[in-house]
FINU-155079 format. One record per atom (N, C-alpha, C): atom name; x negated, y negated, z; chain. Coordinates in Angstrom, 3 decimals. Each point is the difference from the previous one (the first is absolute). Layout:
{"CA"; {X; Y; Z}; "A"},
...
This chain:
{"N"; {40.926; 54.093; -39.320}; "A"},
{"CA"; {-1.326; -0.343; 0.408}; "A"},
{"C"; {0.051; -0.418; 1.461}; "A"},
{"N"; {-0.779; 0.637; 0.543}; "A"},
{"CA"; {0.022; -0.124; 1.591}; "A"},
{"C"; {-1.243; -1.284; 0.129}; "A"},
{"N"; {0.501; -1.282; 0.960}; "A"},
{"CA"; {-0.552; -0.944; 0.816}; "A"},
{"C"; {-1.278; 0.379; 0.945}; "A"},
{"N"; {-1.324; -0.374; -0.321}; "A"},
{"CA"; {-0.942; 0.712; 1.441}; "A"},
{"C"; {-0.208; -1.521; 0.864}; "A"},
{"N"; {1.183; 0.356; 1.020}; "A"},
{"CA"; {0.288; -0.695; 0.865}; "A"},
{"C"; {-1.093; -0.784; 1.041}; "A"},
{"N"; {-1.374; 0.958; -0.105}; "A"},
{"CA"; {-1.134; -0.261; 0.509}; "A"},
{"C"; {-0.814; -1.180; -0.884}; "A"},
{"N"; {0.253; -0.383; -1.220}; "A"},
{"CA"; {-0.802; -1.286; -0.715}; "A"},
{"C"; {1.204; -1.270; -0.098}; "A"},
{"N"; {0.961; 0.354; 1.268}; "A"},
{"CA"; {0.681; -1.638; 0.103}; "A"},
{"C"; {-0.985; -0.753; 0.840}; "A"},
{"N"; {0.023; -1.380; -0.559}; "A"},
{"CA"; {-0.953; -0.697; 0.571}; "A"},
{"C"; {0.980; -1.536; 0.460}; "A"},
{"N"; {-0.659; -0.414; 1.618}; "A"},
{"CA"; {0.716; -1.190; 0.504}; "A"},
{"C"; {0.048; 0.329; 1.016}; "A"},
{"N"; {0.677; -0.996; 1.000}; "A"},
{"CA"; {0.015; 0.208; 1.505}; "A"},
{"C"; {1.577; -0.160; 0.185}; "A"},
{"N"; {0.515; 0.712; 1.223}; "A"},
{"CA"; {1.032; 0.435; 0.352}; "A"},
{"C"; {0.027; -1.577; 1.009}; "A"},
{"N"; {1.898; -0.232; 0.418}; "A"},
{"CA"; {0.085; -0.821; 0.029}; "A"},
{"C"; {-0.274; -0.548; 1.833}; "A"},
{"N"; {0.083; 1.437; 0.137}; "A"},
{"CA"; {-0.695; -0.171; 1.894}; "A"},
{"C"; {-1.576; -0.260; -0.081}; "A"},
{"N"; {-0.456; 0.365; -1.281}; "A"},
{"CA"; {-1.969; -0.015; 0.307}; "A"},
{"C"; {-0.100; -1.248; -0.020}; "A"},
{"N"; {1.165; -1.183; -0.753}; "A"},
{"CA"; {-0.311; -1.313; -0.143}; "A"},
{"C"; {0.475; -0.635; 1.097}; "A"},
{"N"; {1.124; 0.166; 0.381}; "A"},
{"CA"; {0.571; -0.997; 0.993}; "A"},
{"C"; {-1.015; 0.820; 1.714}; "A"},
{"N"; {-0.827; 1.227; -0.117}; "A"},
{"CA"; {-1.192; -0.075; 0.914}; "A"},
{"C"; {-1.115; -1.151; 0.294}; "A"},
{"N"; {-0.206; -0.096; -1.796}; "A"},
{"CA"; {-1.439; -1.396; -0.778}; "A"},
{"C"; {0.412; -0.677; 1.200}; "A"},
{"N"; {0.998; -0.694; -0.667}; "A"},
{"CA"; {1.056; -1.433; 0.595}; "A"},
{"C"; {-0.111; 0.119; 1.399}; "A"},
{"N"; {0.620; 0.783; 0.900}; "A"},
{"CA"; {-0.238; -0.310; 1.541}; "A"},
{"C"; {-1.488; -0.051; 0.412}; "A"},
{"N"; {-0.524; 0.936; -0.472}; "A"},
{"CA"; {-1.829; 0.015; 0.120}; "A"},
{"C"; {-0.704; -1.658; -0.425}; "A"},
{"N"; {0.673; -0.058; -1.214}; "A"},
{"CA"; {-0.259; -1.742; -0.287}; "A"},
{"C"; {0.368; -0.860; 0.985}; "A"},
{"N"; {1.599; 0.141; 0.659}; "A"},
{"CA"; {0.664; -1.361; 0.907}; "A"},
{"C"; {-0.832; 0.378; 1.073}; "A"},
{"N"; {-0.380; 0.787; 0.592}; "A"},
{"CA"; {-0.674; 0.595; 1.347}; "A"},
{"C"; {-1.714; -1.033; -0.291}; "A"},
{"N"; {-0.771; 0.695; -0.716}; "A"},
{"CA"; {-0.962; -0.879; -0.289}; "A"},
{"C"; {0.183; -1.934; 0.225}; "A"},
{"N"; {1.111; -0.379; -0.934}; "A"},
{"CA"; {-0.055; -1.349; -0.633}; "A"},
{"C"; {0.633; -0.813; 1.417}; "A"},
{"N"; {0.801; 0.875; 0.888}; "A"},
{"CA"; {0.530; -0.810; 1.494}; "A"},
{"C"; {-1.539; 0.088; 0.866}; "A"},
{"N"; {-1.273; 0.572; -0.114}; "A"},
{"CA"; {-0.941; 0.540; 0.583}; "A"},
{"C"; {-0.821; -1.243; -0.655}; "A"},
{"N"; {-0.241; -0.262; -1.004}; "A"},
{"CA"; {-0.412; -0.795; -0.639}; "A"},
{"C"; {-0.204; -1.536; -0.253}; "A"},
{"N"; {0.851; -0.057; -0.300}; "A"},
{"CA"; {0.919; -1.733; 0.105}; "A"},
{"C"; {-0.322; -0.902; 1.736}; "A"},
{"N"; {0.449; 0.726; 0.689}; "A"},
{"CA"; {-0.175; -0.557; 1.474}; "A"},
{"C"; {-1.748; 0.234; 0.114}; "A"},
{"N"; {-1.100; 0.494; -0.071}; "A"},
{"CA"; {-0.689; 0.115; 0.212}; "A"},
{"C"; {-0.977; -0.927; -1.019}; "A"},
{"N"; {0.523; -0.458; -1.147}; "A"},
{"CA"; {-0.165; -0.859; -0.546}; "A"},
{"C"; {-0.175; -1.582; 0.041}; "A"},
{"N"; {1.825; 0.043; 0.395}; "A"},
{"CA"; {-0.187; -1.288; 0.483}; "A"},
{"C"; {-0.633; -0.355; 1.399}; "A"},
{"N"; {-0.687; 0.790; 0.632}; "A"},
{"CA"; {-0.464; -0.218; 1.032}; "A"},
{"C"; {-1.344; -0.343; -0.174}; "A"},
{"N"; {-0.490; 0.438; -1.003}; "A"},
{"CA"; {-1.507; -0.009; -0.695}; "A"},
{"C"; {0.288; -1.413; -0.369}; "A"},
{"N"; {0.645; -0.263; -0.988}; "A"},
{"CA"; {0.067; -1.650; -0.385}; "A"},
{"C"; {-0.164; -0.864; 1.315}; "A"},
{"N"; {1.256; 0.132; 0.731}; "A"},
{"CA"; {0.011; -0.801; 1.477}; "A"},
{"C"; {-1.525; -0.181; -0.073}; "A"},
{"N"; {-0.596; 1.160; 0.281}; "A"},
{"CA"; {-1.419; -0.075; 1.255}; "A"},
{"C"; {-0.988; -1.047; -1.027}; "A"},
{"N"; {0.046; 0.580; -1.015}; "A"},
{"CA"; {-1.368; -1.121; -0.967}; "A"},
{"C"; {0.877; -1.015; 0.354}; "A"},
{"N"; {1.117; -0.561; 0.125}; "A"},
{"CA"; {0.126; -2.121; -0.171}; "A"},
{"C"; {-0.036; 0.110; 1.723}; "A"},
{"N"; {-0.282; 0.727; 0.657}; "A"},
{"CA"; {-0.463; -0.520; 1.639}; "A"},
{"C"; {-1.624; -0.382; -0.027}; "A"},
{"N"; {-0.695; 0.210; -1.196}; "A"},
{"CA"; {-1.110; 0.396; -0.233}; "A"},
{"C"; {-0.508; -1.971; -0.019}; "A"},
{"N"; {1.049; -0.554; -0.443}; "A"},
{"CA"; {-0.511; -1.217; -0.469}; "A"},
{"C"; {0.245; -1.038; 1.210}; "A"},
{"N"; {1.355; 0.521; 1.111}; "A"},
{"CA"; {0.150; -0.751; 1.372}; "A"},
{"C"; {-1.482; 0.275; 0.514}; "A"},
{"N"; {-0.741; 1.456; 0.330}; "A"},
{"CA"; {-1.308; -0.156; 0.467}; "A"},
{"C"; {-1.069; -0.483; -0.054}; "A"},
{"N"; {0.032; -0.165; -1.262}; "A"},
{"CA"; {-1.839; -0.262; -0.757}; "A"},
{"C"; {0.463; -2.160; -0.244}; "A"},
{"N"; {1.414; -0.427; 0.460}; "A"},
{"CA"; {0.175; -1.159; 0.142}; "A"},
{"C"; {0.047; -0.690; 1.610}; "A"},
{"N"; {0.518; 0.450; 0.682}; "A"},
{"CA"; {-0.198; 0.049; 1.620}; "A"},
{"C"; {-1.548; -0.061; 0.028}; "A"},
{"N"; {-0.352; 0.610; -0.435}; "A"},
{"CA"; {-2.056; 0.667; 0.636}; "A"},
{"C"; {-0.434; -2.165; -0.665}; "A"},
{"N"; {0.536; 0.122; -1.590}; "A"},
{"CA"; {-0.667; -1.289; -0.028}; "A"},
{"C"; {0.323; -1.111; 0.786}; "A"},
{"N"; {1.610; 0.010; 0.181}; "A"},
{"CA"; {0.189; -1.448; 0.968}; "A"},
{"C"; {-0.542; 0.474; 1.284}; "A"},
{"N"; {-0.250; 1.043; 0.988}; "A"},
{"CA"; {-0.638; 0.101; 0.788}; "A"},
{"C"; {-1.510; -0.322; -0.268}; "A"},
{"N"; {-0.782; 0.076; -0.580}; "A"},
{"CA"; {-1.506; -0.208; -0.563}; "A"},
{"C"; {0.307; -1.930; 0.076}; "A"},
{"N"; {1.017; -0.323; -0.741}; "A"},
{"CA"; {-0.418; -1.335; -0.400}; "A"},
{"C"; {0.573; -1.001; 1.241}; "A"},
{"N"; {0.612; 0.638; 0.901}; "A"},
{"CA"; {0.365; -0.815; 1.368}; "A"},
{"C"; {-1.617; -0.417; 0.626}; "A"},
{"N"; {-0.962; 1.718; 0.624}; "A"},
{"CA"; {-0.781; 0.216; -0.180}; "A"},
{"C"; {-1.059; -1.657; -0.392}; "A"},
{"N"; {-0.107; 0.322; -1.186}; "A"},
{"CA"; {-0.634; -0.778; -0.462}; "A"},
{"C"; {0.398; -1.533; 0.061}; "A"},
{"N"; {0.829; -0.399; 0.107}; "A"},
{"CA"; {1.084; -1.346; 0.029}; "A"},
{"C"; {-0.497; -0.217; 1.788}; "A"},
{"N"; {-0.525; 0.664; 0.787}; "A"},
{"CA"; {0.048; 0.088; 1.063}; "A"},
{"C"; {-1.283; -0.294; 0.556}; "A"},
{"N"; {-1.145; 0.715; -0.794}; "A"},
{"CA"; {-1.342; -0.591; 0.009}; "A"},
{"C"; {-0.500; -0.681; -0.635}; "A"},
{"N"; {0.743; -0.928; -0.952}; "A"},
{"CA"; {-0.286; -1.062; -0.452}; "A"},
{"C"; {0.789; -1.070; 0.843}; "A"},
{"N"; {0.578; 0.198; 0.404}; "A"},
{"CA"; {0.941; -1.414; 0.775}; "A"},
{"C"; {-0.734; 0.249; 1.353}; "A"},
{"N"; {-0.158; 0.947; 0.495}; "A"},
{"CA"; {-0.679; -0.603; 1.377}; "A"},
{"C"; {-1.544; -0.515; 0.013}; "A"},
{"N"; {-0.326; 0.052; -1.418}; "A"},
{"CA"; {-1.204; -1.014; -0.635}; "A"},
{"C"; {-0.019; -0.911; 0.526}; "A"},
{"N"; {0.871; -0.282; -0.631}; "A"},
{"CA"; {0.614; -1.962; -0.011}; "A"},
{"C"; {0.590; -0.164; 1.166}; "A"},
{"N"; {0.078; 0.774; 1.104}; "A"},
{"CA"; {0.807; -0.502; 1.532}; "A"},
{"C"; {1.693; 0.862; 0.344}; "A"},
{"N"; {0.295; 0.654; -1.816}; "A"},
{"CA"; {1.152; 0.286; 0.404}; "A"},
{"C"; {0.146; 1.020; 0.771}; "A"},
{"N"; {1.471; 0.672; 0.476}; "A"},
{"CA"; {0.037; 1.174; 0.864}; "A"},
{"C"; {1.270; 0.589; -0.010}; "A"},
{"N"; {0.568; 0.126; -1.085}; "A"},
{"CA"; {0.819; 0.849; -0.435}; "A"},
{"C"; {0.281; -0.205; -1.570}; "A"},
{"N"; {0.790; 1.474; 0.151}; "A"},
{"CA"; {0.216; 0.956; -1.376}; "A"},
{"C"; {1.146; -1.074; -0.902}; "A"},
{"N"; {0.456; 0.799; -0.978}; "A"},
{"CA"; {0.648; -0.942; -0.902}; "A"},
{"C"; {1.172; 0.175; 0.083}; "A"},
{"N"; {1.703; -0.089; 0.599}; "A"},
{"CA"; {1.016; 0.469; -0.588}; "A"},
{"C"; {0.429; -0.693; -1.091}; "A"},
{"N"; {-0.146; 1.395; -0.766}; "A"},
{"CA"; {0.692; -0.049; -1.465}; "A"},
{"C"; {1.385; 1.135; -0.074}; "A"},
{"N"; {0.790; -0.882; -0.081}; "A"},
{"CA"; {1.231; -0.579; -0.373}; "A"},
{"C"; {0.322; 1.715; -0.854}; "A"},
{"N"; {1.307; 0.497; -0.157}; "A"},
{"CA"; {0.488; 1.196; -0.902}; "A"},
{"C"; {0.326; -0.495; -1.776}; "A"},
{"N"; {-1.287; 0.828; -0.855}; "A"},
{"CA"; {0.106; -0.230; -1.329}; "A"},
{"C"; {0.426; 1.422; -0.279}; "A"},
{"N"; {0.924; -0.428; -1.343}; "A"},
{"CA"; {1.206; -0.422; -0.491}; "A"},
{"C"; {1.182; -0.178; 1.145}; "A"},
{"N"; {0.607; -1.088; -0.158}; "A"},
{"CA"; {0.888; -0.328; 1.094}; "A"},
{"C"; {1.496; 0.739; 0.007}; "A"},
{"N"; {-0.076; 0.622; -0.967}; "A"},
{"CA"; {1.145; 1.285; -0.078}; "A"},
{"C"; {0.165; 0.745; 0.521}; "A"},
{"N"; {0.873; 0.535; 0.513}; "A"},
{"CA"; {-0.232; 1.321; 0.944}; "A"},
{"C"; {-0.416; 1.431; -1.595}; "A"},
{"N"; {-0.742; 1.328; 0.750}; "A"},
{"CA"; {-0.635; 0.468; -0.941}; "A"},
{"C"; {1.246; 1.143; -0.430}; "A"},
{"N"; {-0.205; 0.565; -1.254}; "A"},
{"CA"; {1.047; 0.907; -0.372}; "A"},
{"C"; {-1.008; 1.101; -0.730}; "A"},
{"N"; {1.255; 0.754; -0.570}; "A"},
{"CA"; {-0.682; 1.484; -0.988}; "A"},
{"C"; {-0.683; -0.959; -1.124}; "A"},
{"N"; {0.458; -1.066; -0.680}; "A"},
{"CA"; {-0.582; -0.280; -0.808}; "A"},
{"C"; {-1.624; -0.931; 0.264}; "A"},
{"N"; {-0.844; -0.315; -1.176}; "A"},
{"CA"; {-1.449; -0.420; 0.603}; "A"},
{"C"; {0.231; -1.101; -0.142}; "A"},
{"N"; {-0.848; -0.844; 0.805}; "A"},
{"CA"; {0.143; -1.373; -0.129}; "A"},
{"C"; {-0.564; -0.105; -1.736}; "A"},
{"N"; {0.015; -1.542; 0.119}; "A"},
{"CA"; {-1.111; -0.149; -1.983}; "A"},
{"C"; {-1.000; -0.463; 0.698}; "A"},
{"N"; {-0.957; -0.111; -0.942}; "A"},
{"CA"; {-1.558; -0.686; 0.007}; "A"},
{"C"; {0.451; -1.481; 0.182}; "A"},
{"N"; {-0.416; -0.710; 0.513}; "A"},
{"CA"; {-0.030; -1.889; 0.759}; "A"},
{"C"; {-0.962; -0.266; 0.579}; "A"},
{"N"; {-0.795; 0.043; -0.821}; "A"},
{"CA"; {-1.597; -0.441; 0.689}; "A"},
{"C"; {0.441; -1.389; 0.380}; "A"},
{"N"; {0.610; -0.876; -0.369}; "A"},
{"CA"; {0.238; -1.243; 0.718}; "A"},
{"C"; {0.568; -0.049; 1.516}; "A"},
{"N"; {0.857; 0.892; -0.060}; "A"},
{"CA"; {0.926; 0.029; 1.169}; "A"},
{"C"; {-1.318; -0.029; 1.167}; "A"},
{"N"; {-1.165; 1.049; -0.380}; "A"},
{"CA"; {-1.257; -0.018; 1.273}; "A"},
{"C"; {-0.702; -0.979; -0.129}; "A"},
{"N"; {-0.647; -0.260; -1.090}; "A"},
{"CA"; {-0.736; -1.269; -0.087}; "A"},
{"C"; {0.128; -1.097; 0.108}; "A"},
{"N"; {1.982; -0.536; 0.044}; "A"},
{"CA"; {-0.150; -1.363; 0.646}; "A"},
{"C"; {0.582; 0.293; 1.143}; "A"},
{"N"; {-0.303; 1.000; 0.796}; "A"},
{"CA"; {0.097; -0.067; 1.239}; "A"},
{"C"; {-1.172; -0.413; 1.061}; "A"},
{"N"; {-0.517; -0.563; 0.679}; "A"},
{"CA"; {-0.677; -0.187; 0.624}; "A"},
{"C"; {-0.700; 0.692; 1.196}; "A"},
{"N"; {1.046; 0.689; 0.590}; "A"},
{"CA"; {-0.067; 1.178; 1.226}; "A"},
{"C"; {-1.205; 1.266; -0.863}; "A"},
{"N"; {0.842; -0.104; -0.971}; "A"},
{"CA"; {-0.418; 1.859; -0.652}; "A"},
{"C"; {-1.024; -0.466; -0.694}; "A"},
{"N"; {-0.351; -1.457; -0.030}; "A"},
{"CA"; {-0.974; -0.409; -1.009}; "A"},
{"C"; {-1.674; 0.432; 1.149}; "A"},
{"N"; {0.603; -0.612; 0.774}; "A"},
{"CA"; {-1.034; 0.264; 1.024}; "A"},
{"C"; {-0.735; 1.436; 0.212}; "A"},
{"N"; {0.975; 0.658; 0.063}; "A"},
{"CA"; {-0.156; 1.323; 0.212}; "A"},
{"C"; {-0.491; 0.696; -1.515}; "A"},
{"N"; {-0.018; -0.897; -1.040}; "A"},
{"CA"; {-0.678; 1.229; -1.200}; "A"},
{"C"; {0.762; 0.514; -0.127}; "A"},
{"N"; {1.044; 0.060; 0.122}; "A"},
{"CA"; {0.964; 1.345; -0.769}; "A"},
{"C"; {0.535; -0.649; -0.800}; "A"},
{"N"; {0.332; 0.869; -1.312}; "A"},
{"CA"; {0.908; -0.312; -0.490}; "A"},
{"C"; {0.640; 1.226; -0.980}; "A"},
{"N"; {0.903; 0.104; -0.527}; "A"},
{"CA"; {0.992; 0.795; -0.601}; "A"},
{"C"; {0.373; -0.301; -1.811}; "A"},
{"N"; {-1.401; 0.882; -0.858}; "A"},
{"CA"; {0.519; -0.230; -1.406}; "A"},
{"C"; {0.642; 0.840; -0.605}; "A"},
{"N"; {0.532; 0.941; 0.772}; "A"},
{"CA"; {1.020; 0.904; -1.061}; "A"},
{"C"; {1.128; -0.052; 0.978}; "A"},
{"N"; {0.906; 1.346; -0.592}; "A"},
{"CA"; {1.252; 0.005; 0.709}; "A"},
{"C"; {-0.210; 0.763; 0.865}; "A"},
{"N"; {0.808; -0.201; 1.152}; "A"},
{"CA"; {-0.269; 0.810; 1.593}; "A"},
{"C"; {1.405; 0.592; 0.315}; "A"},
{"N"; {0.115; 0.724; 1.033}; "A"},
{"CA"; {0.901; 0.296; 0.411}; "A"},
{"C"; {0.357; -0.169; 1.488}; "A"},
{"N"; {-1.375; -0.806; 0.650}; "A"},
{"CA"; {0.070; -0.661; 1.167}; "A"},
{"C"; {0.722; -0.940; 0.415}; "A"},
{"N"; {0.275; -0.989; 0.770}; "A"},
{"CA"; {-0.138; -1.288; 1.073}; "A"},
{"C"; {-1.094; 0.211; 0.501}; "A"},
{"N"; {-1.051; -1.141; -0.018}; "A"},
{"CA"; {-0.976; -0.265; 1.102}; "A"},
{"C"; {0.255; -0.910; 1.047}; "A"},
{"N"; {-0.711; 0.009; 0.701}; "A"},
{"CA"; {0.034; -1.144; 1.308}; "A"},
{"C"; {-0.955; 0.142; 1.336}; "A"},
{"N"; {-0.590; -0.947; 0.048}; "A"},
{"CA"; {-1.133; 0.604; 1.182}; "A"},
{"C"; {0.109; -1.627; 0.972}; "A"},
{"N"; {0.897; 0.200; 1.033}; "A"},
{"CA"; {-0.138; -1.117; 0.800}; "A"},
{"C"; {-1.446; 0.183; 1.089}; "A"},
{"N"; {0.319; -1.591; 0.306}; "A"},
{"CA"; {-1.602; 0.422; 0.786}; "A"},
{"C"; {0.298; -1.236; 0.950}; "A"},
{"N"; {-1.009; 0.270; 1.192}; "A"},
{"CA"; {-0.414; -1.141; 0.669}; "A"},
{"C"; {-1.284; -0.124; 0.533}; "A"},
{"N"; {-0.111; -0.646; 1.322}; "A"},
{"CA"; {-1.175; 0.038; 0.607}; "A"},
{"C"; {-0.907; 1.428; 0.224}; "A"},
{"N"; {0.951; 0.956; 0.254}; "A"},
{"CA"; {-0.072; 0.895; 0.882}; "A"},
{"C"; {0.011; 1.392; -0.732}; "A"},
{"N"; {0.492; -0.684; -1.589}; "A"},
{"CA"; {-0.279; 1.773; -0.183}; "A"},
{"C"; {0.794; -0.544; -1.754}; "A"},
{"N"; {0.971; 1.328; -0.733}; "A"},
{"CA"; {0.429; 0.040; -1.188}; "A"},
{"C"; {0.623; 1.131; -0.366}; "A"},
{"N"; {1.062; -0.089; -0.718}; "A"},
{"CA"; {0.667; 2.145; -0.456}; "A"},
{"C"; {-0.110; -0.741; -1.143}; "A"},
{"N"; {-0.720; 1.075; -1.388}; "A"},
{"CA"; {-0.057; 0.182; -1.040}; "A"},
{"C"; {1.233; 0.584; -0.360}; "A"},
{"N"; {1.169; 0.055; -1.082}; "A"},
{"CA"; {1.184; 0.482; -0.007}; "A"},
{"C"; {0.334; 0.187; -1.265}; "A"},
{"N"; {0.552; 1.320; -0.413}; "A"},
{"CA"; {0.305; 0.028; -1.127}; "A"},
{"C"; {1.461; 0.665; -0.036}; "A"},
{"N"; {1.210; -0.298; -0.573}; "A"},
{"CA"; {0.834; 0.504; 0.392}; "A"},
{"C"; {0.961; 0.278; -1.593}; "A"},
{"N"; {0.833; 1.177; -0.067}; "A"},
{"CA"; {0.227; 0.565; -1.135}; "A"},
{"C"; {1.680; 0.868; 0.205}; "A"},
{"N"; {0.356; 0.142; -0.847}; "A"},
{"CA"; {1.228; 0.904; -0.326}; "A"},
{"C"; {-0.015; 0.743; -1.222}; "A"},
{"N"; {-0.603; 0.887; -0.171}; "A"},
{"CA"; {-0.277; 0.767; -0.986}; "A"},
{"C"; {0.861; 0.816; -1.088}; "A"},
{"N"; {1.083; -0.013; 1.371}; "A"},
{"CA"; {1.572; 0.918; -0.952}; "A"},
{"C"; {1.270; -0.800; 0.414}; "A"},
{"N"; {-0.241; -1.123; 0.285}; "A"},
{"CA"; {1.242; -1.248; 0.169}; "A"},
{"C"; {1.046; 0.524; 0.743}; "A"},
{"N"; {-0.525; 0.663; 1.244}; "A"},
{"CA"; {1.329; 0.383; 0.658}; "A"},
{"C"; {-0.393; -1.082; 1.475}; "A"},
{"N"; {0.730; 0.027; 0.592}; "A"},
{"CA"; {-0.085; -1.372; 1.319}; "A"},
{"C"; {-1.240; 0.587; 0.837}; "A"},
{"N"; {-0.708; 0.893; 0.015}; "A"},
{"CA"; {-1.402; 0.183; 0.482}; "A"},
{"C"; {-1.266; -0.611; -0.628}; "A"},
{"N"; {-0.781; -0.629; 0.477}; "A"},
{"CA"; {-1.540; -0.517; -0.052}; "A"},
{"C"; {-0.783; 0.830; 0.470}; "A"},
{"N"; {-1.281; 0.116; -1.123}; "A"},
{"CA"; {-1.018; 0.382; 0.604}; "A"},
{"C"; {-0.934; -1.253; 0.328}; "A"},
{"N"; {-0.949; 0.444; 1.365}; "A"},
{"CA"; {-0.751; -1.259; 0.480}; "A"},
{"C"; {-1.040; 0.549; -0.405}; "A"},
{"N"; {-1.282; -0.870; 0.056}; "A"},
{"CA"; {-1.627; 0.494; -0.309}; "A"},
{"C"; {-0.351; -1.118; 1.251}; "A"},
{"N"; {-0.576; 0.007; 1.297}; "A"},
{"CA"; {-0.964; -1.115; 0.553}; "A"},
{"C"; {-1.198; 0.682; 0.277}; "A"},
{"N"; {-0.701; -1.138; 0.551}; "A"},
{"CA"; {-1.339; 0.190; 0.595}; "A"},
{"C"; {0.022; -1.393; 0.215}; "A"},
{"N"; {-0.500; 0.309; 1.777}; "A"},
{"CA"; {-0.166; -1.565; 0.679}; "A"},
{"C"; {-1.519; -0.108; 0.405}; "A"},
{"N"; {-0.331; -1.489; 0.582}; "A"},
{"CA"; {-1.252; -0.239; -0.101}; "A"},
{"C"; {0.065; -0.752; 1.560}; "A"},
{"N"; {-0.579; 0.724; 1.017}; "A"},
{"CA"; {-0.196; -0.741; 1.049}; "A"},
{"C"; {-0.997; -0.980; 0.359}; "A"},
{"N"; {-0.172; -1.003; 0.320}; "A"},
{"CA"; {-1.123; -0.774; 0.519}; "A"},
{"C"; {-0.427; 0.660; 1.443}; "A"},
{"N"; {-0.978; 0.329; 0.388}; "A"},
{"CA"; {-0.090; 0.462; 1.654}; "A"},
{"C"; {-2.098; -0.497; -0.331}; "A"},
{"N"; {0.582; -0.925; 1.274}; "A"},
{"CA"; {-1.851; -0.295; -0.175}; "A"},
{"C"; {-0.605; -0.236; -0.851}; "A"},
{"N"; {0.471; -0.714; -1.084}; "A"},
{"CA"; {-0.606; -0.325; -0.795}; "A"},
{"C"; {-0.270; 0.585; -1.453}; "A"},
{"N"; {0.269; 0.802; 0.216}; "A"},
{"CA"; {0.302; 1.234; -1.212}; "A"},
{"C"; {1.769; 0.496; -0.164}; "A"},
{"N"; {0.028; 0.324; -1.169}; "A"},
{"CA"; {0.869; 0.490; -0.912}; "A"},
{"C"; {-0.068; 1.386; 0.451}; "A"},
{"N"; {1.187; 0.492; 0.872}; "A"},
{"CA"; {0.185; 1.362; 0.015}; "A"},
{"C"; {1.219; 0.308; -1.109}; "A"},
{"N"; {-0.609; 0.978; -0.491}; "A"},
{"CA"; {1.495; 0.485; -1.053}; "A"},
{"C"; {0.730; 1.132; 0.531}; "A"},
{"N"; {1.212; 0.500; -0.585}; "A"},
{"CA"; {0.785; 1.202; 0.211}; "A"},
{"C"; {0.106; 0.722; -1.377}; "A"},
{"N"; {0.071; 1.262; 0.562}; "A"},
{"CA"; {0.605; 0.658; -1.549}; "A"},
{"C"; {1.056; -0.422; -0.617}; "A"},
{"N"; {0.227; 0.402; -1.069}; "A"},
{"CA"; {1.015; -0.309; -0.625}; "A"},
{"C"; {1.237; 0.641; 0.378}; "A"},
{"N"; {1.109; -0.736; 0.412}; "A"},
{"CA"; {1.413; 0.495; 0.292}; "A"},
{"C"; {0.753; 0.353; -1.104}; "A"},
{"N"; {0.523; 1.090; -0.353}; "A"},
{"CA"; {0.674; 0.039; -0.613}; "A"},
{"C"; {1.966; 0.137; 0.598}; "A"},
{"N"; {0.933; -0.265; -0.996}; "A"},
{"CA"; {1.247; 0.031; 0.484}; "A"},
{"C"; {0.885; 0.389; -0.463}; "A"},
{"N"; {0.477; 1.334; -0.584}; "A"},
{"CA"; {1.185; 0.460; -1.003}; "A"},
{"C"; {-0.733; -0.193; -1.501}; "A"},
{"N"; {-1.410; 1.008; -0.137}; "A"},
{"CA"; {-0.844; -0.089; -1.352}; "A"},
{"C"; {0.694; -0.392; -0.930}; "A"},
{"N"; {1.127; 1.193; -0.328}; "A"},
{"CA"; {0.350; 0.101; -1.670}; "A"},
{"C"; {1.419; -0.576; 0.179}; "A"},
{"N"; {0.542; -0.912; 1.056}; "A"},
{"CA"; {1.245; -0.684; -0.532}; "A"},
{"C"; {-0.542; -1.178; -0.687}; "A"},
């Protein structure tokens, strides 16, 4: 009885180990472009936090020159750790019995992956958010400063400094 060699069914062992490089080719294409996507959303939270301590200097600023005052608030760097890959935790205390940041309305109820810090004086303020996203000895910075000139609050864009380290 003769074999009809034409109804073997399966794949030969080059059609697979083709899959496979076609797969590793994709998944090295993949992966890096990935984690780059993650990076960018947690830069998402240095911005939309900068904009508020900038807003609440701002405001800390036209309420005190109410009362006679004439300068901004320096507040001090919360969490006093230097920042890593991992997120800080939620410590709503750590802001709220602070006094600096109290001023300023900010505060921090979940976990971040920031340092804040916005020193200030007479004359002006940098909103600051500062991060290490993949724990290698690079920081990324987030500022935006606030000039006094005449009486008004000139601002700057936002600086950025090494986004996704």
């Amino acid at each position: 009885m003769k074999r009809n060699l034409s109804l073997r069914a399966g794949f030969t062992l080059v059609e697979l180990m083709i899959v496979v490089v076609i797969l590793g080719i994709l998944a090295a294409v993949a992966i890096p472009a990935f984690t780059r996507y993650v990076k960018r959303s947690k830069t998402s939270e240095a911005q939309g936090n900068i904009a508020k301590v900038y807003q609440g200097q701002l405001t800390y600023f036209q309420a005190n020159l109410e009362r006679g005052g004439t300068s901004y608030v320096n507040a001090g760097a919360l969490p006093t750790t230097s920042p890593s890959a991992n997120k800080y935790a939620a410590n709503v205390a750590l802001w709220s019995g602070n006094g600096q940041w109290t001023l300023l309305s900010f505060s921090l109820d979940s976990g971040h992956y920031y340092q804040y810090s916005s020193p200030g004086s007479a004359t002006g303020y940098t909103a600051l958010a500062i991060g290490n996203l993949d724990g290698d000895p690079n920081y990324s910075t987030f500022s935006r400063a606030g000039i006094l000139n005449s009486g008004e609050t000139q601002g700057t864009i936002v600086n950025i400094t090494n986004e996704l380290d």
